[in-house]
C-alpha positions as CSV (number, residue, x, y, z in Angstrom):
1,X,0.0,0.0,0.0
2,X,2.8,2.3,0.7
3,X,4.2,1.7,-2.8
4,X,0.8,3.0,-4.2
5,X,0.7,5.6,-1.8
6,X,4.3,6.8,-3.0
7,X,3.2,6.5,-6.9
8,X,0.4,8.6,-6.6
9,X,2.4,11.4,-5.1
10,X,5.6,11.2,-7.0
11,X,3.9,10.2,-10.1
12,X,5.4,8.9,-14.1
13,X,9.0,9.4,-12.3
14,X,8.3,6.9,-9.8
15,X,6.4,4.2,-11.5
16,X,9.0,4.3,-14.5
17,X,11.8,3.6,-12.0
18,X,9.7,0.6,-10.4
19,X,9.1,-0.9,-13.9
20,X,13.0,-1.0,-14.7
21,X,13.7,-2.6,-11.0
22,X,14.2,-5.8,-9.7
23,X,12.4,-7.8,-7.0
24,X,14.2,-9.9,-4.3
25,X,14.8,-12.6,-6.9
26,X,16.4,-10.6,-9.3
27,X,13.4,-10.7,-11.5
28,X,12.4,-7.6,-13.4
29,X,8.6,-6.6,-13.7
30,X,9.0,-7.7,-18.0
31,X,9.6,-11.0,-16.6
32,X,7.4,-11.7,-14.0
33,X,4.8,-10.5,-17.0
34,X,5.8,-12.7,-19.1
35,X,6.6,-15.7,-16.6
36,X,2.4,-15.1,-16.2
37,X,2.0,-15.2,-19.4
38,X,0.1,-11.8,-19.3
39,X,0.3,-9.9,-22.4
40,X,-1.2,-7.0,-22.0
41,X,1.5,-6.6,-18.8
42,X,4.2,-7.0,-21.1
43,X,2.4,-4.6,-23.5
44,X,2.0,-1.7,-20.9
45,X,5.1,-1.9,-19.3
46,X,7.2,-1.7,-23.2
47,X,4.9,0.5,-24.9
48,X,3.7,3.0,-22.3
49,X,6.4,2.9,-19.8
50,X,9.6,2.3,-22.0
51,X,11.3,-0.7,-20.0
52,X,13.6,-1.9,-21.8
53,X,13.7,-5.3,-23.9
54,X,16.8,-6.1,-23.3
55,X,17.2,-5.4,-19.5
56,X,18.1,-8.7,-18.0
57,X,17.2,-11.0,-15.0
58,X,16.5,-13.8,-13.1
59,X,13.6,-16.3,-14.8
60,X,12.8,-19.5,-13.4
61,X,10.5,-21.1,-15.8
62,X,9.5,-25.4,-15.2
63,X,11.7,-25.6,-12.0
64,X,14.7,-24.5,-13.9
65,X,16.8,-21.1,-12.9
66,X,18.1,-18.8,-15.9
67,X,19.9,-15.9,-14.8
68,X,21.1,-13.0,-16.4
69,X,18.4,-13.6,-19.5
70,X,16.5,-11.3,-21.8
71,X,12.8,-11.2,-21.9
72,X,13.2,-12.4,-25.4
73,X,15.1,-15.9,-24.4
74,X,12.4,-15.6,-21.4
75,X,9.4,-15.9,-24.0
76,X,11.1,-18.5,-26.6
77,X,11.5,-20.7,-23.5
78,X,8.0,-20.4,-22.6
79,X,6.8,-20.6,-25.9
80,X,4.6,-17.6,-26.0
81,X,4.6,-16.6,-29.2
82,X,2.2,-13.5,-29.0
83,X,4.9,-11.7,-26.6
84,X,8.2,-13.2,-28.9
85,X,6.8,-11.3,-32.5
86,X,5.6,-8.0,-30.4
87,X,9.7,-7.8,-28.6
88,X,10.8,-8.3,-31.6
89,X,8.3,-6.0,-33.4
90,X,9.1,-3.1,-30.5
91,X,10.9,-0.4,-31.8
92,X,13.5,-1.0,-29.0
93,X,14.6,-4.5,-30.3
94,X,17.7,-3.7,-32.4
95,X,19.8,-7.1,-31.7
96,X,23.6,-6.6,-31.7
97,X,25.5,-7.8,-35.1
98,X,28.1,-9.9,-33.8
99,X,30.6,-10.6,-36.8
100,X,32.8,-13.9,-36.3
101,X,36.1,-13.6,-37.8
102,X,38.4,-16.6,-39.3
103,X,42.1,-16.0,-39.6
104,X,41.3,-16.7,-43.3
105,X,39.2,-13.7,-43.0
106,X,42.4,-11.6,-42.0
107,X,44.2,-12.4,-44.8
């Protein structure tokens, strides 16, 4: 309640800063929303409150522990298709290029 309380009188500033945090487990609020499997969470929380795709945490999903993972590997592994095409449709999703490089490359 005194969460609420606080969010009503510090307003956007506040409740921006709570969607980009972590809880005790080291889960962000993107992945509790999607370890729920709610959409619409996951839709609010990129859309209208810009947390970030990429952000990484804890997501234990079928008894197993992932740490450090993107909500993206967070959805593939709990097959939720809906929520994999609309990361990768956000306009934040921009994946790294990672070139690999053979010494015959060099040459």
């Amino acid at each position: 309640m005194e969460c609420l309380r606080k969010a009503f009188k510090e307003g956007d500033e506040f409740i921006a800063n709570v969607a980009k945090s972590y809880n005790d487990m080291g889960e962000t609020p993107l992945l509790v929303a999607i370890k729920n499997r709610n959409f619409r969470t996951v839709k609010f929380l990129v859309s209208k409150l810009k947390v970030s795709v990429i952000q990484v945490g804890q997501f234990t999903w079928k008894n197993v522990d992932y740490t450090d993972v993107p909500p993206l590997f967070a959805a593939v592994i709990s097959n939720q298709l809906t929520i994999i095409n609309f990361l990768v449709d956000s306009e934040q999703y921009n994946p790294p290029v990672v070139f690999i490089l053979t010494s015959s490359d060099l040459e």
